[in-house]
C-alpha positions as CSV (number, residue, x, y, z in Angstrom):
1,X,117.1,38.8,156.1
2,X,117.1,34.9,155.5
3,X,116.9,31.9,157.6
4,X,119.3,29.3,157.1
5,X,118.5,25.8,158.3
6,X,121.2,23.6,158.8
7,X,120.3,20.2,157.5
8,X,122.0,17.3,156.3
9,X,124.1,16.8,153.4
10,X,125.3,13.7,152.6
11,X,127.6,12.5,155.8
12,X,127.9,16.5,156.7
13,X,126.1,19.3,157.7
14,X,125.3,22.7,155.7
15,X,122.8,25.1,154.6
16,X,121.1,25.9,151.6
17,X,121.1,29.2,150.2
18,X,118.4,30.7,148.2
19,X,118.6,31.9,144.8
20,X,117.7,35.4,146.1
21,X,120.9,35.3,148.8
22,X,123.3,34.1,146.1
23,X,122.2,36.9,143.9
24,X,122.1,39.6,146.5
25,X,126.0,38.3,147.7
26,X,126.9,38.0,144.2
27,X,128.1,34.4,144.6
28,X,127.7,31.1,143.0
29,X,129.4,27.9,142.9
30,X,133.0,27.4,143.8
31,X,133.1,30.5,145.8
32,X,134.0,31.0,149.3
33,X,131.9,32.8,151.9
34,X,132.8,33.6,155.7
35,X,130.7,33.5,158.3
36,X,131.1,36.1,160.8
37,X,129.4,35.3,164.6
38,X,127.4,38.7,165.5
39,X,125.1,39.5,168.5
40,X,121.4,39.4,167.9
41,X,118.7,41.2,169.8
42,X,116.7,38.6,172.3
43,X,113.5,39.0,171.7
Protein backbone atom coordinates (compact mmCIF):
# COMPACT_ATOMS: atom_id res chain seq x y z
CA UNK A 1 0.00 0.00 0.00
CA UNK A 2 1.13 3.67 -0.86
CA UNK A 3 0.65 6.92 0.74
CA UNK A 4 -0.43 9.65 -1.32
CA UNK A 5 0.11 13.22 -0.13
CA UNK A 6 -1.89 15.79 -1.61
CA UNK A 7 0.27 18.73 -2.39
CA UNK A 8 0.20 21.54 -4.58
CA UNK A 9 0.36 21.69 -8.20
CA UNK A 10 0.53 24.71 -9.77
CA UNK A 11 -2.89 26.69 -8.80
CA UNK A 12 -4.50 23.01 -7.98
CA UNK A 13 -4.22 20.24 -5.85
CA UNK A 14 -2.99 16.49 -6.64
CA UNK A 15 -0.92 13.66 -5.80
CA UNK A 16 2.03 12.20 -7.06
CA UNK A 17 2.26 8.69 -7.91
CA UNK A 18 5.23 6.60 -7.61
CA UNK A 19 6.89 4.84 -10.29
CA UNK A 20 6.16 1.55 -8.53
CA UNK A 21 2.10 2.51 -8.38
CA UNK A 22 2.05 3.40 -12.06
CA UNK A 23 3.70 0.20 -12.92
CA UNK A 24 1.71 -2.01 -10.59
CA UNK A 25 -1.79 -0.16 -12.14
CA UNK A 26 -0.37 -0.38 -15.45
CA UNK A 27 -0.86 3.37 -16.22
CA UNK A 28 1.05 6.30 -17.40
CA UNK A 29 0.39 9.57 -18.78
CA UNK A 30 -2.90 10.61 -20.37
CA UNK A 31 -4.73 7.91 -18.66
CA UNK A 32 -7.63 8.16 -16.45
CA UNK A 33 -7.83 6.62 -12.92
CA UNK A 34 -10.95 6.65 -10.44
CA UNK A 35 -10.89 6.95 -7.05
CA UNK A 36 -13.16 4.95 -5.18
CA UNK A 37 -13.95 6.17 -1.27
CA UNK A 38 -13.63 2.81 0.96
CA UNK A 39 -13.72 2.33 4.79
CA UNK A 40 -10.52 1.93 6.58
CA UNK A 41 -9.87 0.23 9.93
CA UNK A 42 -9.28 3.06 12.82
CA UNK A 43 -6.45 2.21 14.40
Amino acid sequence: MAVLKVTAIGNSLGVVLPREVLANLRVGKGDNLYATETRTASS
